[in-house]
C-alpha angles and dihedrals in degrees: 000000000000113000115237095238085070092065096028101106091057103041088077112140126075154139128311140196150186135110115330104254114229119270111305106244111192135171119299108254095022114147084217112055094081098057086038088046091047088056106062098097077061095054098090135079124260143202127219125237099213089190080062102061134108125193134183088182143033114353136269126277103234097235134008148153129207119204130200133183143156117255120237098282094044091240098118142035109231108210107198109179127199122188152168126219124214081253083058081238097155116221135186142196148153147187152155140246135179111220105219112116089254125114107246126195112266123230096217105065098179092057100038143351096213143017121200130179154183153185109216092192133322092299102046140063132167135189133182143173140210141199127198088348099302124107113258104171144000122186121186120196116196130180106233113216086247089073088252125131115235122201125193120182131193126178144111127271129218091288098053093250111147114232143173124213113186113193127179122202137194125214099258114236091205136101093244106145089211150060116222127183142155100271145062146163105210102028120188117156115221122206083212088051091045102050089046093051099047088044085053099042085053094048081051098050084047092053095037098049088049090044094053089050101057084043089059088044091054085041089056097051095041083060093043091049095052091044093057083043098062085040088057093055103040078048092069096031095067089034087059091044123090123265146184112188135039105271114238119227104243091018114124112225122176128234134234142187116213126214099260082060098256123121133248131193128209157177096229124080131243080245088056098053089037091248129328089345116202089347123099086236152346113248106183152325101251135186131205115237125206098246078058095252117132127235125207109236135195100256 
């Protein structure tokens, strides 16, 4: 399989998030506010979902973030990209586009002449550069219904195969500085930057494992309330229904509904009265527990 680090220099561009700024409020008349304005559900930090990814080239990195915010005037998107590769090697870059539809000088002339990109509408963005006049690579970001950030990248690798990455990201709910992502055009690991990131991913695997298990915790008691619940039910169900005999705790009896609508329990089995006998159906096999709730049973 090709290693990531082949293709590297030309995956380049990928996710971001942070705290959503507040509405971009530029210049009446400027050519630029709609497409600025367009971008705002961009403007976060998010984090990769490396289990998400698909590759058709080069691997995952196994954890990265892409960040994306406005400069000072509001004129361009600057895309600064943190990631980890499955040899927790750490790499940086960042860079800026004007969305405008409009090809713009790169800054890395070795990658790449020109940049050009575009925001379709508020859930779409594209970029895409070019060298020497040819296509080298497209990205297209889209914001899933689900809130998550979907990246799909074209484009060719050193070797002129063709390939297709797809990444989906999540808005990070962390206090990361930062945006980090596969991808980069100019790439130049930091030791800085590495020691940070691996002190913060750490802080997040800390916080992550803590918070799941919590979440498991709530999700266990949610089960265990729903399950007393439906005791409680079944419960008044069987002490409304008629019976003829004193219930024993840990005995199995077996519910029926009769025809006026109204329940019975008895001793004998839906196989001994060759099925729901003269009821109108059999509701459940049902035991008797010591705190005096009753349990539904396979009969």
């Amino acid at each position: 399989m090709t290693k990531a680090s082949e293709i590297e220099p030309i995956i380049t561009y990928l996710c971001n998030k942070v705290p959503v700024p507040d509405l971009i409020i530029l210049p009446a008349g400027s050519s630029k506010t709609s497409n600025m304005v367009k971008a705002y559900n961009f403007l976060a930090a998010w984090q990769l979902f490396p289990e998400k990814c698909a590759y058709s080239k080069g691997t995952p990195p196994k954890s990265g973030n892409y960040k994306i915010e406005t400069d000072d005037r509001q004129h361009q998107l600057i895309v600064t990209n943190n990631w980890v590769t499955l040899d927790n090697s750490a790499f940086f870059s960042e860079y800026r586009m004007v969305p405008d539809g409009s090809p713009h000088p790169f800054d890395n002339q070795d990658f790449a002449d020109t940049i050009t990109g575009d925001i379709t509408n508020a859930s779409t963005m594209r970029v895409w550069f070019d060298k020497n006049g040819e296509r080298i690579l497209d990205v297209t970001k889209e914001i899933l219904p689900n809130g998550y950030m979907k990246i799909t990248q074209k484009g060719n690798d050193t070797n002129g195969d063709v390939f297709t990455n797809v990444e989906i990201y999540h808005k990070q709910l962390s206090v990361l500085p930062y945006a980090s992502s596969v991808g980069s055009v100019a790439i130049r690991p930091t030791e800085e930057g590495a020691i940070k990131h691996k002190a913060l991913l750490a802080m997040e695997q800390q916080t992550d494992m803590q918070l799941d298990q919590i979440r498991e915790q709530i999700e266990l008691l949610a089960r265990q309330a729903q399950e007393l619940r439906k005791r409680k039910e079944l419960s008044l169900m069987i002490y409304e229904a008629k019976m003829s005999f004193t219930p024993i705790i840990g005995q199995t009896y077996y519910l029926y509904e009769k025809k006026d609508g109204s329940h019975l329990l008895s001793l004998v089995n839906p196989k001994e009265w060759g099925g729901s006998g003269p009821f109108k159906q059999f509701v459940s096999g049902v035991k008797l527990l010591a705190d005096h709730t009753w349990m539904e049973v396979e009969s």
